[in-house]
Structures are given as C-alpha cells and as structure tokens.
BAPADREN-735569 format. One line per field, with one value per residue (C-alpha): residue number from 1; residue in three letters; z, y, x. Coordinates in Angstrom, 2 decimals. Example, Ala and Ser with C-alpha at 12.3 -4.5 7.8 and 13.67 -1.06 7.14 Angstrom:
<nuvexs>
nr = [1_2]
rest = [ALA_SER]
Z = [7.80_7.14]
Y = [-4.50_-1.06]
X = [12.30_13.67]
</nuvexs>
This chain:
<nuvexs>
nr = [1_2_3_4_5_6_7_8_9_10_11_12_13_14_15_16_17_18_19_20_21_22_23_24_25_26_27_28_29_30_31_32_33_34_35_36_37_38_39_40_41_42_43_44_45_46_47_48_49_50_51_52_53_54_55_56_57_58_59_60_61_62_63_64_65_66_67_68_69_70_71_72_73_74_75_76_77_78_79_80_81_82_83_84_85_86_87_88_89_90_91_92_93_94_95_96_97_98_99_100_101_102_103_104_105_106_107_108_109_110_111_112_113_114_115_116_117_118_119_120_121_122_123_124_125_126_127_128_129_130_131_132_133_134_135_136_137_138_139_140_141_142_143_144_145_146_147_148_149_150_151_152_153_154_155_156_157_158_159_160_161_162_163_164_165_166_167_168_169_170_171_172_173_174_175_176_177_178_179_180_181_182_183_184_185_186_187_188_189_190_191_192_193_194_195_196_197_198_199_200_201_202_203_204_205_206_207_208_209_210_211_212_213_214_215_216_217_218_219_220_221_222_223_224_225_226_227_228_229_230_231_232_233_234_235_236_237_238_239_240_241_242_243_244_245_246_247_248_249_250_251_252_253_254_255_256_257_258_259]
rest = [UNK_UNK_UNK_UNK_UNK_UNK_UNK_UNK_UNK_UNK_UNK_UNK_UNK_UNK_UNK_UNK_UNK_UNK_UNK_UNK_UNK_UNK_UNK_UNK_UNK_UNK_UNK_UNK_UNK_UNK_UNK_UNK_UNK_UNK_UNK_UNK_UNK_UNK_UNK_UNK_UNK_UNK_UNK_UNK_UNK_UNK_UNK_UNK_UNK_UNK_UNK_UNK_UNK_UNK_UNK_UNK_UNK_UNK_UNK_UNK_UNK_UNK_UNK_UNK_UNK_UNK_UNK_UNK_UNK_UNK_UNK_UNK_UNK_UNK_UNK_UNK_UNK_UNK_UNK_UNK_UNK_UNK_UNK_UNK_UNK_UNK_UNK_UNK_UNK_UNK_UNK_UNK_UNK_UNK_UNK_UNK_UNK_UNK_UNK_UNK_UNK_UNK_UNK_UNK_UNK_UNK_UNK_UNK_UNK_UNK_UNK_UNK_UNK_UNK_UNK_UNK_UNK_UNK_UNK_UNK_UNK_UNK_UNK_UNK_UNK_UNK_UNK_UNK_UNK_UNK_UNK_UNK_UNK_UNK_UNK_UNK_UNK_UNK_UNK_UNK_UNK_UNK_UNK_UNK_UNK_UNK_UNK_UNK_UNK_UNK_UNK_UNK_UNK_UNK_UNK_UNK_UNK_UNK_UNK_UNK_UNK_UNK_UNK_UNK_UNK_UNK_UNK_UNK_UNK_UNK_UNK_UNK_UNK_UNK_UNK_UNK_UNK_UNK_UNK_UNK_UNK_UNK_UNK_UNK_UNK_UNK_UNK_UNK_UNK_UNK_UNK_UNK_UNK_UNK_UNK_UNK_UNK_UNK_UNK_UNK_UNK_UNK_UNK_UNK_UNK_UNK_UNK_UNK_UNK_UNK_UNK_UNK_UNK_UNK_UNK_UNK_UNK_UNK_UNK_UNK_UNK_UNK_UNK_UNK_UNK_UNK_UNK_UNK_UNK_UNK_UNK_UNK_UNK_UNK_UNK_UNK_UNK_UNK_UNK_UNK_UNK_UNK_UNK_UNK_UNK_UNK_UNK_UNK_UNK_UNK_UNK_UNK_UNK_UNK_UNK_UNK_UNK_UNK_UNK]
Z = [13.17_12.88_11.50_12.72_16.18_15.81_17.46_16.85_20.39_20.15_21.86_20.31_16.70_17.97_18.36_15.24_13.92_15.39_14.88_11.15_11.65_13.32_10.46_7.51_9.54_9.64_6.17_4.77_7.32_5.93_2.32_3.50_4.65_2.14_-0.69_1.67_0.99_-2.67_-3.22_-0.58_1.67_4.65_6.90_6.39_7.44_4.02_2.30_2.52_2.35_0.27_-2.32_-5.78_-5.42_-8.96_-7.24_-4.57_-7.08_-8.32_-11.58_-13.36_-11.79_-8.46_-8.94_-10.58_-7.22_-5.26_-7.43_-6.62_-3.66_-2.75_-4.37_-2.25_1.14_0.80_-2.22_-3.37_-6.85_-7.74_-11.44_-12.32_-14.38_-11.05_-9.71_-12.39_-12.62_-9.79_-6.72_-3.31_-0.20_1.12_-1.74_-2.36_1.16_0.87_-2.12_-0.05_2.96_1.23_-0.79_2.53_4.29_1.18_1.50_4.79_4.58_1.61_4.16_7.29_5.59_3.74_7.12_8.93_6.53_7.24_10.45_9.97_12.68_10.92_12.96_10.88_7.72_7.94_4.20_2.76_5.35_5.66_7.19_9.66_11.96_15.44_14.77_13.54_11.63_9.36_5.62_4.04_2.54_5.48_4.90_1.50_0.04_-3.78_-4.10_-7.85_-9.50_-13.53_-16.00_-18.55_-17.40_-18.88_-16.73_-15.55_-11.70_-9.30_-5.57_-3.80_-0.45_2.69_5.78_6.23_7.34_4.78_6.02_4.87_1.21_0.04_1.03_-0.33_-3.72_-3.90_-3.15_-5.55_-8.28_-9.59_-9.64_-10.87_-14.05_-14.01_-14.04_-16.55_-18.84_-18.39_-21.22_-20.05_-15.90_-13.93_-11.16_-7.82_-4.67_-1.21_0.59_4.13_6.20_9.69_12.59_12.84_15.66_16.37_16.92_13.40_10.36_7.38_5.51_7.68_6.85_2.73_3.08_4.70_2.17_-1.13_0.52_0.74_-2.53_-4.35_-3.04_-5.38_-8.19_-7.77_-10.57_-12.86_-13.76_-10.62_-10.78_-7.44_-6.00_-3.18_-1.94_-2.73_0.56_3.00_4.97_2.02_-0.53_2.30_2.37_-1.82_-2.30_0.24_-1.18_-4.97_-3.51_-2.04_-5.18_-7.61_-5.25_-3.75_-6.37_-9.09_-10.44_-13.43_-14.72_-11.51_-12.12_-9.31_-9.14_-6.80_-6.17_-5.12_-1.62]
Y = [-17.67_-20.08_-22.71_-24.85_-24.72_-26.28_-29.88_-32.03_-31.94_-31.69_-28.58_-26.63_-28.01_-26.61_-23.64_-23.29_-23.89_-21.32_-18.75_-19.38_-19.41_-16.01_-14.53_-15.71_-14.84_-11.40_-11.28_-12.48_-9.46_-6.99_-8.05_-7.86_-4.22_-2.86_-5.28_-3.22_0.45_0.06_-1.32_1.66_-0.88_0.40_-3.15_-5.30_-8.11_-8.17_-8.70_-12.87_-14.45_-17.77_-16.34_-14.71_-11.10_-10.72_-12.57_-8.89_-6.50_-6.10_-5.00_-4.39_-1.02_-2.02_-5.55_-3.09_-1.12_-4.15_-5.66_-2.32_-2.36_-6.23_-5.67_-2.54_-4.36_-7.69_-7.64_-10.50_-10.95_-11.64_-12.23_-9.59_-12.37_-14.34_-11.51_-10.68_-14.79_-15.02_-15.63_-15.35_-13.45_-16.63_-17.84_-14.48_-14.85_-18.68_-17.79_-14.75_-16.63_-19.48_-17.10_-15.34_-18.59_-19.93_-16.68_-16.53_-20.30_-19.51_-16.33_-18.52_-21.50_-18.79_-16.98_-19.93_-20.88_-17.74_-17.10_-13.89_-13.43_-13.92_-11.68_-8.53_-10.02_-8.18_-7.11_-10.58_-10.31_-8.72_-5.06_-5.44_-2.95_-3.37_-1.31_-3.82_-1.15_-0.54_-1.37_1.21_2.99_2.81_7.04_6.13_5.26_4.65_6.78_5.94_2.99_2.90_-0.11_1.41_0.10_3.28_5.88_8.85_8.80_11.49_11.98_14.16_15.83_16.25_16.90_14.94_11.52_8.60_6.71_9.68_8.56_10.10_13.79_12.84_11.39_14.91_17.12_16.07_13.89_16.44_19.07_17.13_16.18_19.83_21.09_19.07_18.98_14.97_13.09_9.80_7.85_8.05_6.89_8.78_8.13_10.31_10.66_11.73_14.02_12.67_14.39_17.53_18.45_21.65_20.13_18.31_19.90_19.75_18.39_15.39_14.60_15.29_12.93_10.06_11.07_10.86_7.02_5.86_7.49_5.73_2.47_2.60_4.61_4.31_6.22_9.68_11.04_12.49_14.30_15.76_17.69_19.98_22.66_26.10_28.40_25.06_23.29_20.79_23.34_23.64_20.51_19.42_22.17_20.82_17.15_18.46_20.41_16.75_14.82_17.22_18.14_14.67_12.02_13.98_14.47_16.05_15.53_16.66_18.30_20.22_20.60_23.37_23.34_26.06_25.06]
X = [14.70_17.91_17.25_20.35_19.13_16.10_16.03_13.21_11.52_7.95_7.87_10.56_8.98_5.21_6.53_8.40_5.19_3.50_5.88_5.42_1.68_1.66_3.75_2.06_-1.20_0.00_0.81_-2.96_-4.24_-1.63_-2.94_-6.76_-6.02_-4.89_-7.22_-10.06_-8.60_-7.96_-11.92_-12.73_-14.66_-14.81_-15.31_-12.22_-14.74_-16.30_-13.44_-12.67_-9.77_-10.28_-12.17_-10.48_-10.10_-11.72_-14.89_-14.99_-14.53_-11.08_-10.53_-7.47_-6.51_-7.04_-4.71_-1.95_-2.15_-1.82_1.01_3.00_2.23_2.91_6.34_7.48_5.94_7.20_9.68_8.08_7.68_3.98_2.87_0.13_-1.46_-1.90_-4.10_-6.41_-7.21_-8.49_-5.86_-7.10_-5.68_-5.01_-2.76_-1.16_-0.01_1.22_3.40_4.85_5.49_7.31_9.31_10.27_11.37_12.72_15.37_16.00_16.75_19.53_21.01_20.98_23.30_25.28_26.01_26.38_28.99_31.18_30.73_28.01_25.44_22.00_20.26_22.37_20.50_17.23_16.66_14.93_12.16_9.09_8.78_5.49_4.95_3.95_0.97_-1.64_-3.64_0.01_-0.66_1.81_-1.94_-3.66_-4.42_-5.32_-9.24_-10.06_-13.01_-13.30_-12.10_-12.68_-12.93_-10.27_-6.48_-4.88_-6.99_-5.27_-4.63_-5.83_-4.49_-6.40_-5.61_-7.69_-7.93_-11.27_-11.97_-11.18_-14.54_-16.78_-16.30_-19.82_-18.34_-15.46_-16.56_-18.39_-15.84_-13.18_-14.58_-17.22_-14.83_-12.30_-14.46_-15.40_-11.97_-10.21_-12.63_-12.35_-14.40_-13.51_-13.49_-10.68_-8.86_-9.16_-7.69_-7.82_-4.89_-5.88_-3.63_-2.47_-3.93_-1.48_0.43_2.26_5.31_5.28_6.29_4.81_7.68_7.26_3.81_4.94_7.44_4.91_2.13_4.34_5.42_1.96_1.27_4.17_3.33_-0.38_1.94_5.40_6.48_5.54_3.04_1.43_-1.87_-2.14_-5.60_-6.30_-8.64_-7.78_-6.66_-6.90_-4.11_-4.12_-2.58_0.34_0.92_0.21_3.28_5.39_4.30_5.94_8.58_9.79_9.06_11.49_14.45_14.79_13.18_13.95_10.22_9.39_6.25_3.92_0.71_-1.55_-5.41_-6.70_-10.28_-12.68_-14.39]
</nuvexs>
C-alpha cells in the first residue's frame, strides 16, 4: 500500500481501513494456527484470541516454539518474556501489525524519496500464503509437551494422520522412552509426511519437512525418529542428508523404531 496516494475521501479512507483489518485479521488466524498445533489441539475454535496464552496451556517450551517461529514468519521481534506473562493472540498480533506498517511506512518515504518503486520492496512484510490453512507447521503436532525448559527435542516421522494423536503418542513416545533409556520427559513433535505423489521426489518433501521443523527448532541438535523399513526411514535419511551437505549440520541424531 502507498501511502502518498491516499486522499482523505471517505471511501478511499474505509477502505484503507479495511485492507489493514483484513491483514492484521490474517495475522491473529496465522498465530491461532499454529498456537493450536504446538498445544496439539486439534479444533482451532478452542483456542481464543483475547485470552493469555499461559491461561490455554502454554508453558515455556511451547512459547519458545512460538517465539521461533513468530520471528522466522513475520520477522518481528517479540520479547519471550511477553509470552510467558501472559500476552494474548490478539496482542501478539497488534504489536506485529504495527511493527509491519511502521516499516513499510519508513520504505515507502525512503523510496519515494529516490525515485524506487515500492512495490520491489517486499522483504519488511509478512509472507501469507493464499492457502488459508498455511502456518509454516501446519504438518507438525506436539504430541508431548514437558514442564522442564531444557528437555531434549524429538521429531518423529510418519506417514499417518496428525489428528490421530492417541496412535501417535503410542507409537513413538513409548518407544522413544524405551529406546533411549530416557529418565526424564521430553519434547516430541510429529512431523507428518505430505500425501506422496509419483511425480515428487523425496528430496522435495526433505527439504519442506526440515523448514517446518526449523521453524519450532531452528538450530542443532536434532533428534530425529522413524519406523524401521517404512517410507519414513526414506525420507528421515534424505531429511539428514539435506541438513549436513546444505546447512552444514553436525550434530544430527536418528531413532529407528521397530513397527
């Protein structure tokens, strides 16, 4: 939007209006989305808007996930602090939204100033997809969210539904516990595969997977888990094959399960 050629007609200043209504509307159900996958509720509906996220269930693994992931979406800077005291979706998305118009506010003057055509500047704004079900983890459920903040992280593989957290939950977690020999909770996420088609390579669903992933941890250690003999051990090796040769990745770990 450019901002010089707004006149003050009624109309043209209702629709400005709007337009920023619609966008910071889309960023509060961006925010619900993705609030919903990392407390593995299944019904966005039951996670509200205007009341602190603490108040539904986030702890202080969960907020870290969103704060990485807020920052990679929006690249908006929000505090940490601000989401374990109790911040609503609501507010989270007012503070984004400003920031947002705030920038593109500085780039439109600055441009106009030398002559630039704004519409080049896309970096400052917010990436939304014109799929509404888009969150950046939208294949990704937190089937086991622990109260210690330094739990180790688990991303687990599968080709089975993300709603069908009970199977899930007893697939990987047991066996996970079993495994590892874990004395203590920790953190498990399933990363679902995306329907497979022959023309697709795996490579291409790595590459998506390891995004999603990196937007709840964007940096090492990864702990990844997969059934033994399964598509999902295909695609876990392509999935660290990516991570060293092109991010450089050293510290990877895999889990293979017995079915």
């Amino acid at each position: 939007m450019k901002l010089a050629n707004i006149s003050t007609t009624s109309t043209e200043m209702n629709s400005t209006t709007t337009s920023n209504l619609n966008r910071k509307e889309t960023i509060i159900e961006r925010i619900q989305m993705a609030v919903a996958r990392l407390l593995g509720s299944a019904d966005i509906d039951r996670i509200l808007i205007d009341r602190s996220l603490t108040s539904q269930g986030m702890d202080s693994l969960a907020a870290l996930s969103l704060y990485n992931w807020l920052e990679q979406e929006t690249t908006v800077f929000i505090p940490l602090a601000d989401l374990l005291q109790g911040n609503s979706i609501e507010t989270i998305a007012t503070v984004i939204h400003n920031k947002l118009n705030g920038r593109h506010q500085v780039v439109s003057s600055t441009t106009k100033e030398e002559h630039i055509d704004t519409d080049l500047i896309k970096e400052n704004e917010i990436k939304l997809s014109h799929n509404s079900n888009y969150t950046g983890i939208e294949n990704i459920i937190c089937l086991q969210s622990p109260l210690q903040y330094d739990s180790d992280i688990f991303f687990c593989v599968t080709e089975q539904s993300s709603t069908n957290t009970d199977n899930l939950s007893k697939l990987f977690i047991d066996k996970i516990y079993e495994q590892q020999n874990q004395t203590r909770s920790v953190l498990v996420y399933a990363i679902k595969i995306p329907s497979m088609t022959s023309a697709a390579l795996t490579s291409t669903y790595a590459v998506d997977m390891i995004l999603q992933m990196r937007r709840i941890q964007p940096r090492e250690p990864y702990r990844l888990v997969a059934v033994r003999k399964k598509q999902e051990e295909i695609i876990v090796h392509e999935m660290i094959k990516q991570l060293k040769d092109h991010l450089m990745t050293i510290d990877i770990r895999l889990l293979l399960l017995d079915d």
